[in-house]
C-alpha positions as CSV (number, residue, x, y, z in Angstrom):
1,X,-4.9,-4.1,-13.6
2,X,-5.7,-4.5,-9.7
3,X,-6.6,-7.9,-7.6
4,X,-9.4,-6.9,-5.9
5,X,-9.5,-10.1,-2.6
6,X,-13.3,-9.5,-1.9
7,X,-15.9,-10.4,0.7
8,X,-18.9,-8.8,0.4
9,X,-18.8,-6.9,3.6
10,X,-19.0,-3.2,4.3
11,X,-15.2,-3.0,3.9
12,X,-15.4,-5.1,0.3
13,X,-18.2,-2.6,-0.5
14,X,-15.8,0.4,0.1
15,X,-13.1,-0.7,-2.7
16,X,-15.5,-2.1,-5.1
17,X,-17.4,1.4,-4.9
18,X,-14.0,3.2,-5.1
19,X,-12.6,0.8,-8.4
20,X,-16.1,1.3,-10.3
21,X,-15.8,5.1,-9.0
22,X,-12.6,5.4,-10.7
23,X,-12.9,2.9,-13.8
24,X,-9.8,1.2,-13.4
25,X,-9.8,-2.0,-14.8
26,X,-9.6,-4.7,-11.6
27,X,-10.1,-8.9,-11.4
28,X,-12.7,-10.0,-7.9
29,X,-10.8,-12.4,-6.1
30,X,-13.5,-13.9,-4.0
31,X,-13.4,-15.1,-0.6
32,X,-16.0,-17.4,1.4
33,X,-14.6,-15.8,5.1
34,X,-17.0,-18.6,6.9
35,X,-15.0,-21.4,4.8
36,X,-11.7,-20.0,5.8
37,X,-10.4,-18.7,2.5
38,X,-8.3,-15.8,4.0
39,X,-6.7,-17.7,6.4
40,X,-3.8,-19.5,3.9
41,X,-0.3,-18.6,4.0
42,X,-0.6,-17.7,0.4
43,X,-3.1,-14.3,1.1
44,X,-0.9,-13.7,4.6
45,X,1.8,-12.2,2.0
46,X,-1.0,-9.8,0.6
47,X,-2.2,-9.1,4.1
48,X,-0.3,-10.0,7.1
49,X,-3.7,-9.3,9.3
50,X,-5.9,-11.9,7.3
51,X,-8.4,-9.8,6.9
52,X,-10.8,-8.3,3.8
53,X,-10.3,-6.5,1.5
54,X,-6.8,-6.4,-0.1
55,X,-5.8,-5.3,-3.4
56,X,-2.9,-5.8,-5.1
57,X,-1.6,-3.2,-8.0
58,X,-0.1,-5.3,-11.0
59,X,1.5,-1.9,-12.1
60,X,2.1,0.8,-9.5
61,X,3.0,4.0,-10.7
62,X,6.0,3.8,-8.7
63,X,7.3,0.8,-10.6
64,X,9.1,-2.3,-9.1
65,X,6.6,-4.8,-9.6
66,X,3.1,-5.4,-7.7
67,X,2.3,-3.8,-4.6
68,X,-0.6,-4.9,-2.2
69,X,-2.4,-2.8,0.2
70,X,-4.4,-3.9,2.8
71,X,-6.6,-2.0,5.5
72,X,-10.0,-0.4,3.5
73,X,-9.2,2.6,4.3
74,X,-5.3,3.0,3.5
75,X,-6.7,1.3,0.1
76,X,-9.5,4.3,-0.8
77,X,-6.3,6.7,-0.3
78,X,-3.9,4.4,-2.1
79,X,-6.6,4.6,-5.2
80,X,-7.5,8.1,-5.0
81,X,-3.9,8.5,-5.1
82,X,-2.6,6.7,-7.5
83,X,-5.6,8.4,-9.9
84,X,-6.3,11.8,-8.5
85,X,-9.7,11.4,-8.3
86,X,-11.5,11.3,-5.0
87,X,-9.5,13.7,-3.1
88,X,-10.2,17.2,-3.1
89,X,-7.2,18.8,-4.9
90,X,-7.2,21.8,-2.4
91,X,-5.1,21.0,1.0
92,X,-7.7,22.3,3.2
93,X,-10.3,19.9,1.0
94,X,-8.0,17.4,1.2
95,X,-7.5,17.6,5.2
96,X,-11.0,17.0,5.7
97,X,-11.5,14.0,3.3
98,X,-8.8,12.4,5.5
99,X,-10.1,13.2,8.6
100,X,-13.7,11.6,7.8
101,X,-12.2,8.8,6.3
102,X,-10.1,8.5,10.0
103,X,-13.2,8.8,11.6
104,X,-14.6,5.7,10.3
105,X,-11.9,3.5,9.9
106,X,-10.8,4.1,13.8
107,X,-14.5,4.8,15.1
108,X,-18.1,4.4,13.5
109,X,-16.6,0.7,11.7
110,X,-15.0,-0.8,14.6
111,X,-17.7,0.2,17.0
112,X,-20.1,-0.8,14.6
113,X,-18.8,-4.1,13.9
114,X,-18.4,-4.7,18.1
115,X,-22.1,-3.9,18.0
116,X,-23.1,-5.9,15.2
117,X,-21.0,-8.6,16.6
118,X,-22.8,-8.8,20.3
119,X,-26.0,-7.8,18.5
120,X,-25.5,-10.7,16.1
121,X,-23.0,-13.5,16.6
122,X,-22.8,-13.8,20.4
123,X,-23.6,-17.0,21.4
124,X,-25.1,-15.4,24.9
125,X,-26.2,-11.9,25.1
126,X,-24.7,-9.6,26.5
127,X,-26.6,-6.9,27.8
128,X,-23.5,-4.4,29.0
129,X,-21.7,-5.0,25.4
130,X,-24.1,-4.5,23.5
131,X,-25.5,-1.1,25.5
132,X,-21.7,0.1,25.6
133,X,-21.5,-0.3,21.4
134,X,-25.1,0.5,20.3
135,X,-25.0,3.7,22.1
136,X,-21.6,4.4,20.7
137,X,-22.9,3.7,17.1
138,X,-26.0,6.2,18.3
139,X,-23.3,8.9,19.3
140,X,-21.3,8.3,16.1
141,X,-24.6,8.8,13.7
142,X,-25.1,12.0,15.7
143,X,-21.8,13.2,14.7
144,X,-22.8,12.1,10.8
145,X,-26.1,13.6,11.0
146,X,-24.1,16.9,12.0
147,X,-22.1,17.0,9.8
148,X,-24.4,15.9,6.9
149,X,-26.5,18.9,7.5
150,X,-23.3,21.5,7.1
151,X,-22.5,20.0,4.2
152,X,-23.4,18.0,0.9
153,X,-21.2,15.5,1.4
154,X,-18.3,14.5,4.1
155,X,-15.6,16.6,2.7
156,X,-17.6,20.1,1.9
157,X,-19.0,20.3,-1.7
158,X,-17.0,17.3,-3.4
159,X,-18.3,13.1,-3.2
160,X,-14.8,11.6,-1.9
161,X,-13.3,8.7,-0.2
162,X,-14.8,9.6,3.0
163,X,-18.5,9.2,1.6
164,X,-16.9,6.1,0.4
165,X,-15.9,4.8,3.5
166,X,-18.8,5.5,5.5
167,X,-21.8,4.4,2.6
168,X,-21.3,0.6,3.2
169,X,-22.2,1.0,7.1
170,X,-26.1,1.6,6.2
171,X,-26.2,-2.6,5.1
172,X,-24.9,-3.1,9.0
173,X,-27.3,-1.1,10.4
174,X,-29.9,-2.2,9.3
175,X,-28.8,-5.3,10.1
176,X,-28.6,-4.2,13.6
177,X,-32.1,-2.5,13.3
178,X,-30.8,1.1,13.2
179,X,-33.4,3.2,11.0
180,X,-31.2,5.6,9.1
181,X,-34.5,7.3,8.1
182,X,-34.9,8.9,11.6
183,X,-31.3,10.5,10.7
184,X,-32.3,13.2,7.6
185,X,-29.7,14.5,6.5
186,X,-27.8,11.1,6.6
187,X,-31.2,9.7,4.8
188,X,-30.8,12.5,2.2
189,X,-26.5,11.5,1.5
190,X,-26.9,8.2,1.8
191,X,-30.1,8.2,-0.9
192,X,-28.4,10.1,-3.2
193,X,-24.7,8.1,-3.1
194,X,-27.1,4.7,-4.1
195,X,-28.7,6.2,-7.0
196,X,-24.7,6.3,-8.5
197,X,-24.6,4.0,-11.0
198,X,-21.0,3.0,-9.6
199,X,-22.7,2.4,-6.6
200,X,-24.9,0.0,-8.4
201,X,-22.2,-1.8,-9.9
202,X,-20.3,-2.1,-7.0
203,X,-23.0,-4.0,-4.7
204,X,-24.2,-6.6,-8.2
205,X,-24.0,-9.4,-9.5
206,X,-20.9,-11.6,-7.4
207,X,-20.3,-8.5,-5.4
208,X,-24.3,-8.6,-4.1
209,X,-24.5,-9.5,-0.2
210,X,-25.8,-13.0,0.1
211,X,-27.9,-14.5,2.2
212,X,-25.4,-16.2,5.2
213,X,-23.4,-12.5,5.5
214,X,-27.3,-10.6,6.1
215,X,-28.6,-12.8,9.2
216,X,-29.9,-11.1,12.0
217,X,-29.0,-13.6,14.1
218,X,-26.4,-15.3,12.9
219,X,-25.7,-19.4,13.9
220,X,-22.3,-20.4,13.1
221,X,-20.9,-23.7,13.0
222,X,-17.8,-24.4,15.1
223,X,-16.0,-24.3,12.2
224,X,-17.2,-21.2,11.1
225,X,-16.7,-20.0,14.6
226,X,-13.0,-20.8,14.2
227,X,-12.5,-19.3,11.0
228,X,-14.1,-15.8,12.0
229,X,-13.5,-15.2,15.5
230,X,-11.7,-18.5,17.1
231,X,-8.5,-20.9,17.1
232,X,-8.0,-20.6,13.2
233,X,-8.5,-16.8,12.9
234,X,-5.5,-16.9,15.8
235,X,-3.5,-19.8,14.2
236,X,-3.6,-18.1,10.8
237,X,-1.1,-15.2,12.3
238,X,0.7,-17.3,14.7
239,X,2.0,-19.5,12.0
């Protein structure tokens, strides 16, 4: 069995994807990130950085009781790992799944989230932050749209963690009115990857966005404020 500490976010969409990928049997641990709910000392000992998702594997191969993993994508490789599923099998495969999955967990997410967060949650706008992300998240969907029309998916021939990884992204850009249609071959990949019925699973039900995670422009409370980006985001680590 694996703990699966949710949010519905793009990075809570990447493990959910990757457990109903792989069928293993996992419990949605749920977490309101406005309230505060990952900011207790109890989830700081599954992930020191207090942020979503985590898992945590009741039985790891490797024995010794459970182990938690936190940080998206060290949890996709922990998973394809631990079934062997996910990863091309060949080394040269298996280089470029890792590279991809790199690519978005060090570049097209965080710059993506900067933009998203000037775009949306700002409470003045910036015109120089948001210019500096947006066109970054322009360059970045060039480099997808490349790619994408080398290959069928990020890794060559085979759907992998990488394609996992980058899927969610499409729900933040729209958010941030970025028309993934104008990008074909991205249109075509990310098409395709929702018609999964994994895929489908993955984004229903109590995993399904809701309403206060999809505004446009987004207006917090001060609490909320805290909780996300302020004092008790800070405290949480400092304590």
């Amino acid at each position: 069995m694996i703990e699966m500490h949710f949010t519905p976010t793009p990075n809570g969409h990447k493990v959910a994807i990757a457990l109903e990928e792989l069928e293993l049997p996992y419990a949605t641990i749920s977490y309101d990130i406005f309230e505060g709910d990952h900011l207790t000392p109890e989830f700081g000992r599954i992930n020191p950085n207090h942020k979503l998702p985590a898992i945590v594997d009741l039985e790891p191969a490797f024995g010794g009781g459970p182990h938690a993993v936190f940080e998206s994508g060290a949890v996709l490789q922990y998973l394809a790992e631990k079934t062997g599923r996910l990863l091309p099998a060949d080394p040269r495969g298996r280089s470029t799944a890792i590279q991809w999955l790199t690519w978005q967990v060090a570049g097209l997410g965080p710059m993506g989230g900067q933009a998203s967060h000037f775009i949306r949650y700002a409470p003045e706008k910036l015109p120089y932050a948001i210019e500096r992300y947006s066109k970054e998240v322009e360059r970045l969907l060039a480099v997808l749209e490349r790619r994408l029309g080398e290959a069928a998916y990020l890794a060559g021939d085979e759907y992998s963690i990488a394609d996992i990884a980058v899927w969610p992204g499409r729900a933040a850009a729209g958010l941030m009115n970025i028309d993934i249609e104008k990008y074909p071959n991205t249109h075509r990949w990310f098409s395709e990857i929702a018609a999964r019925p994994a895929v489908k699973r993955a984004l229903g039900g109590d995993k399904a966005l809701p309403a206060k995670y999809a505004q446009r422009q987004a207006k917090l409370t001060a609490a909320e404020w805290s909780n996300m980006f302020g004092e008790r985001m800070l405290g949480a680590v400092k304590a």
